[in-house]
N, C-alpha and C positions, 0 to 999 in steps of 0.2 A: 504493500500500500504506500510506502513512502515512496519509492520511484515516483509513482505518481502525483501525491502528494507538491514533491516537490520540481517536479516538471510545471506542474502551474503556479507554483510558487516564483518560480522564475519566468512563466510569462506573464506575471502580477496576475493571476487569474485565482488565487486562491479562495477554495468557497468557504461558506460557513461551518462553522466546528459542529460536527457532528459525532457522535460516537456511536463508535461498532463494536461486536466482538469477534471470535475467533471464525475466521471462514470453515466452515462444515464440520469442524469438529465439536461444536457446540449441538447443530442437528442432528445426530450421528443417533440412529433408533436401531434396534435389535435386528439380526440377521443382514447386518450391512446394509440397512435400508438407510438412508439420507432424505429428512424431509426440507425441501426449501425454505432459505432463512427470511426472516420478518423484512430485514434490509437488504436489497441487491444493487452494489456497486460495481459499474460497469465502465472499466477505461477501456478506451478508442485511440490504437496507435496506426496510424497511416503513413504508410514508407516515403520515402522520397520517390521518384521515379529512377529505376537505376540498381535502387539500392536492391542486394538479395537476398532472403530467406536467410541465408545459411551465417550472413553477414549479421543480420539482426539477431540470430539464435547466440551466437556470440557474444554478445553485449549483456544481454539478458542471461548469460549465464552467471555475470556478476553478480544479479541480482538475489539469484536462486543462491550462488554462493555465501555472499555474504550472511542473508538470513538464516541458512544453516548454520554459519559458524556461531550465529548470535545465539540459537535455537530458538529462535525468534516463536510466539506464540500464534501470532497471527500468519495464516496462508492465502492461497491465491490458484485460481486454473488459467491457464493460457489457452487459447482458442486460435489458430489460424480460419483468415475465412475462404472459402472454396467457391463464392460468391461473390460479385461488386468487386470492389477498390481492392487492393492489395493490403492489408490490415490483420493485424491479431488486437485483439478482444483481450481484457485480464477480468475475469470476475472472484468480489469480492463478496461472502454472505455473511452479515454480521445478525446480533440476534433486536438491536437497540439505535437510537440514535442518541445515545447516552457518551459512551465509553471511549471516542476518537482524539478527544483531547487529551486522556489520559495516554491513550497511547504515542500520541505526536511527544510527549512531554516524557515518556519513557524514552524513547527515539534519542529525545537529545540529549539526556541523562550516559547514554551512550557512545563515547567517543571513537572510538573505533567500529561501532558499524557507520555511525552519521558519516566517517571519511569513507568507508569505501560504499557507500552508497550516493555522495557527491560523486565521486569517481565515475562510475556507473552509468551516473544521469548524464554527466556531461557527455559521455561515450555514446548513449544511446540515443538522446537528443538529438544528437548530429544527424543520424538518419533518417530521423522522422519530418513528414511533411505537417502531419497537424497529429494533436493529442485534444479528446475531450469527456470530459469524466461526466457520467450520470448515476443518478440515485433513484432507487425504484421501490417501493413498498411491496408485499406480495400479499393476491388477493386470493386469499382459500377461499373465497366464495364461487371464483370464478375461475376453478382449477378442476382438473379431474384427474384422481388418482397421481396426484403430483410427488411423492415421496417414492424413491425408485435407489437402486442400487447403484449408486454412484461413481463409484470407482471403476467398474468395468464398463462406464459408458464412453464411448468414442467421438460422437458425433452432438454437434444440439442445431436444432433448428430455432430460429429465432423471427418470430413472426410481428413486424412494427404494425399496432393498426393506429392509423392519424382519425380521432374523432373527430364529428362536428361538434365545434364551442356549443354548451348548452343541453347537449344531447348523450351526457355522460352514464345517465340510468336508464335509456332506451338499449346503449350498448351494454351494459351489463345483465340487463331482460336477454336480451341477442345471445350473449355469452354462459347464459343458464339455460337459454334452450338447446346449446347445444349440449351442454352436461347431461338433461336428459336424456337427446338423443342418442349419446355415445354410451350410457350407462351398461348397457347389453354388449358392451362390445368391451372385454376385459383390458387388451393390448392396446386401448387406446387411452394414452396417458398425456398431460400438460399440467406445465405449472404459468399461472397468470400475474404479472407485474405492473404496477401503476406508476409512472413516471412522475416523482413529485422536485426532483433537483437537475436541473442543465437546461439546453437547449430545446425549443418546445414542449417544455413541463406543461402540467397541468391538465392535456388532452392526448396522451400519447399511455399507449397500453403495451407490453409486449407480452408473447405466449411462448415459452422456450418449452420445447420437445428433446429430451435426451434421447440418445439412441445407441444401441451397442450396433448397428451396421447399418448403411445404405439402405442394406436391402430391405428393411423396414418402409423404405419409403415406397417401393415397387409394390409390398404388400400394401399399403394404404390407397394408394391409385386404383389397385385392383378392387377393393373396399368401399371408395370413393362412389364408382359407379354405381353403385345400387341402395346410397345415403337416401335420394330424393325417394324412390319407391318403398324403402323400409319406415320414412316418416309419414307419407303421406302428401297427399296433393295441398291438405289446407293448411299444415305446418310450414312445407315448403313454400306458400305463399306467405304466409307468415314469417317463414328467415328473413325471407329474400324483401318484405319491405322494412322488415327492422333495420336490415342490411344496408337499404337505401337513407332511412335515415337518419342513421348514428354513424356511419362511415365514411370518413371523405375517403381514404385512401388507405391500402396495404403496401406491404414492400416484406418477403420473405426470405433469408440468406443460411445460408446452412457452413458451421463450424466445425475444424475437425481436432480436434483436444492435441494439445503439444505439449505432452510430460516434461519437454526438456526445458520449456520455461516456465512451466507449473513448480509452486512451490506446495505440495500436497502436504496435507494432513498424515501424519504418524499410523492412523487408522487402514486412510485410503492404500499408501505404497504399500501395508503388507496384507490386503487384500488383495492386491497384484503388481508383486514387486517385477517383476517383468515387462510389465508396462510401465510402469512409473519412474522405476528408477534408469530404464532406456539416458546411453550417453551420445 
């Protein structure tokens, strides 16, 4: 979290103190299940043009370094996107908006990570075209089957929907009729997020789908096609004008998990240390 932290600290961009706790090892339920955290922070790092994967993986390794020498208590997932702009994603679940200051103020109690974590930024900054961080609440109302096995997931799908201003509980009726609909259908799982900190707060939702393979998504297409005749004609009509008037717009991208800039949870790597601790 400080990388980032202090990425926007240096482009005067620093938000409001917030506090968080520990990414997913707070959520962490019986048989390796992971339920999504109350708080989802979500950095956005987009390359320069030029710059390559392997070059960024690099930098970032600092990062991951450093926090383990510190055993730092707080972690992080890294995300490449396989969609859009060249970018990796860092997500953070905390359990509060309490605890952030405490830890910024841990941080610098700390002289030796604070230096090589200056080090780090300065390094990895250089590549990047733009950084911007968002805060998101998470909505169990409008989630289905959202608590899943975390560790052995690969992939997340990430689904932006842009409200119409005003028409923020028309979309949330929208978002429970599909929870019914999908009830019967056990493998169909999300977790739902309300965007309350960055850019376009306030009307902006996302729906993250984890996924251990691709090929899940082939099964959902195939599944897809027979949603409207398993609902009905008059439901169907009914999505599709709720649809029309709480939605301006979607935008959907799919991410594929990079252990090697993931600073995982204690829990997660020996759930599968072969994925995770990958050099």
């Amino acid at each position: 979290m400080k990388k980032h932290l202090g990425l926007l600290a240096a482009a005067g961009l620093f938000p409001l103190a917030l506090c968080f706790a520990e990414f997913a090892a707070a959520q962490e339920q019986s048989a390796g299940v992971t339920s999504p955290p109350k708080v989802l922070i979500i950095s956005n790092e987009t390359l320069k043009p030029g710059v390559s994967p392997s070059t960024h993986k690099k930098t970032e390794a600092a990062f991951v370094q450093a926090f383990s020498a510190a055993k730092w208590p707080e972690h992080y997932m890294a995300m490449d996107a396989l969609s859009g702009r060249d970018r990796t994603i860092f997500v953070y679940g905390y359990d509060c908006f309490d605890s952030w200051q405490k830890d910024l103020a841990a941080t610098a109690k700390e002289p030796t990570l604070s230096a090589a974590l200056d080090s780090a930024i300065a390094a990895d900054g250089a590549l990047l075209e733009s950084h911007e961080l968002s805060a998101f609440t998470y909505r169990p109302d409008l989630s289905l089957r959202a608590p899943v096995d975390l560790a052995h997931m690969r992939y997340m799908d990430i689904t932006i929907f842009h409200v119409r201003s005003g028409h923020n509980e028309q979309f949330d009726a929208l978002a429970k009729m599909y929870i019914d609909a999908y009830q019967k259908k056990p493998d169909v799982h999300w977790a739902a997020f309300e965007k309350m900190y960055g850019v376009e707060s306030g009307n902006r939702f996302i729906v993250i789908t984890p996924r251990k393979s691709l090929a899940e998504v082939d099964q959902e297409m195939v599944d897809d096609k027979g949603f409207a005749s398993a609902v009905g004609p008059d439901q169907m009509k009914k999505l599709q004008e709720l649809t029309a008037a709480a939605v301006e717009s979607t935008e959907s991208h799919v991410f594929q998990i990079n252990p090697k800039m993931s600073y995982a949870p204690e829990a997660m790597v020996k759930a599968d240390p072969e994925f995770w601790t990958q050099k």
